[in-house]
C-alpha positions as CSV (number, residue, x, y, z in Angstrom):
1,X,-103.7,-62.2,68.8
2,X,-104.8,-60.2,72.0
3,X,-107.3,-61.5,74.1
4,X,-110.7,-60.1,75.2
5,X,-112.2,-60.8,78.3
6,X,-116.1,-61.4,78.8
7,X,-118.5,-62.2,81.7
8,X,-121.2,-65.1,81.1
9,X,-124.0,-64.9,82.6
10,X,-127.2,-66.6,84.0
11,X,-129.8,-65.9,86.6
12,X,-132.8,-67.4,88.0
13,X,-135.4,-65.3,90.3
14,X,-133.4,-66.1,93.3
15,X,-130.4,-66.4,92.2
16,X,-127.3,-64.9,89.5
17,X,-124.2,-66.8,88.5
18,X,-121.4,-64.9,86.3
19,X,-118.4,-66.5,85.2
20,X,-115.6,-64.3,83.4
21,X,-113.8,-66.0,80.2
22,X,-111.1,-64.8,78.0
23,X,-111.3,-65.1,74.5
24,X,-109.0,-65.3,71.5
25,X,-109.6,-62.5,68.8
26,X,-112.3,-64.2,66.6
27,X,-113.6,-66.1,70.0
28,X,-117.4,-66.8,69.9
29,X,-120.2,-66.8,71.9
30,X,-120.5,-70.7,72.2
31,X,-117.0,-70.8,73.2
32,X,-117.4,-68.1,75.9
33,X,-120.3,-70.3,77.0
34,X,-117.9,-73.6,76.9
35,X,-115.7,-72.4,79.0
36,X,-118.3,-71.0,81.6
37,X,-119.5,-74.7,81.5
38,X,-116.2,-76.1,82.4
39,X,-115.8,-73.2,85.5
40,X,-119.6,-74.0,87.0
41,X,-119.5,-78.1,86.5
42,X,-122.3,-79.4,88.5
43,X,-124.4,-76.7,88.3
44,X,-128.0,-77.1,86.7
45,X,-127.7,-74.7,84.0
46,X,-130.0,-74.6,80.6
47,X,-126.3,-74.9,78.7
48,X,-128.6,-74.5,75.2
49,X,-130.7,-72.4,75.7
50,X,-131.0,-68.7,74.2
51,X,-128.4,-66.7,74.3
52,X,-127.6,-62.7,74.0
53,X,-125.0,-60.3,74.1
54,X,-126.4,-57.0,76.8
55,X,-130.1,-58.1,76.2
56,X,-129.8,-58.5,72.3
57,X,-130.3,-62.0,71.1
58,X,-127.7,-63.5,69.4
59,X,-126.5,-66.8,68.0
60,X,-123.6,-68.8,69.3
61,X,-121.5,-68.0,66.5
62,X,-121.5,-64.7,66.9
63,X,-118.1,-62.4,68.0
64,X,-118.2,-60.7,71.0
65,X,-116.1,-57.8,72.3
66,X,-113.9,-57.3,74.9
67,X,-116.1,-56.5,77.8
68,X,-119.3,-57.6,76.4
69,X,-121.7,-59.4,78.8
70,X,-123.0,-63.1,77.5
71,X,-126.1,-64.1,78.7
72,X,-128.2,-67.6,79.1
73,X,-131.9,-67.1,78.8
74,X,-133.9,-69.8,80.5
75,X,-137.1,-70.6,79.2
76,X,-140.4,-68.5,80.7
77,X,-142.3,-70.5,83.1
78,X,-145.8,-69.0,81.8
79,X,-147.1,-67.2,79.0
80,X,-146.8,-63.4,79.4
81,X,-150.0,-63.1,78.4
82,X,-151.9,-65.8,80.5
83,X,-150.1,-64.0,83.1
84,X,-151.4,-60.8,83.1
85,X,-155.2,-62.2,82.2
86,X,-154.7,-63.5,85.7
87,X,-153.8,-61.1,87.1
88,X,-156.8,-59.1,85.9
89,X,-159.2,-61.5,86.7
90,X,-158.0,-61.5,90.4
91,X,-158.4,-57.8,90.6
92,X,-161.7,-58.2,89.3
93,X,-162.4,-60.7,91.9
94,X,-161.1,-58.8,94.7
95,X,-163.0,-55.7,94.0
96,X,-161.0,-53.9,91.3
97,X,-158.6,-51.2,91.6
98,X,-159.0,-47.6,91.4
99,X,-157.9,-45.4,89.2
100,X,-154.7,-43.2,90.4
101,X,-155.4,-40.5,88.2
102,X,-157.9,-38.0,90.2
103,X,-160.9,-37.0,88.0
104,X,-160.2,-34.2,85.7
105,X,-162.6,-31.5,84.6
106,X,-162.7,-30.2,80.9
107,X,-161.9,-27.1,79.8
108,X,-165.7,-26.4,78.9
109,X,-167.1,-27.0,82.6
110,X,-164.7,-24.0,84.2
């Protein structure tokens, strides 16, 4: 059975480890991420958490192909959404933003 050949991947904000793995034919995703494991032993990797193939969520059962990119999704350290409330609230605070757009005139006040 040929083998295929896949990067693993994770990344922090500072920093991006890949690790490329080969694969028997029916080779999953958990066994791409195994032997990644045995290639970055010591590192402090989320080992279980989420994973995906190019962005798309998958489980570690699933089959990759030859080429296909295996990522490890660490968990978010805030709620999106709490994010951007702050966010807001300090533009509020420090006087708002203005508006890009320029003013625009309607068609009736030519």
């Amino acid at each position: 059975m040929p083998l295929k050949t896949c990067t693993v991947a994770y990344a922090t904000p500072a920093r991006q480890w890949l690790w490329t793995v080969s694969l028997a034919g029916e080779g999953t995703v958990g066994d791409a991420i195994e032997q990644a494991r045995a290639l970055a032993a010591g590192l402090d990797i989320p080992w279980d958490g989420e994973t995906g193939i190019f962005g798309e969520f998958c489980t570690r059962a699933a089959v990759p192909r030859d080429g296909d990119r295996i990522e490890i999704y660490r968990a978010l350290s805030q709620d999106p959404k709490v994010s951007r409330r702050a966010r807001a609230a300090a533009g509020k605070a420090a006087g708002g933003r203005a508006s890009a757009r320029p003013p625009t005139s309607s068609p009736k006040t030519r």
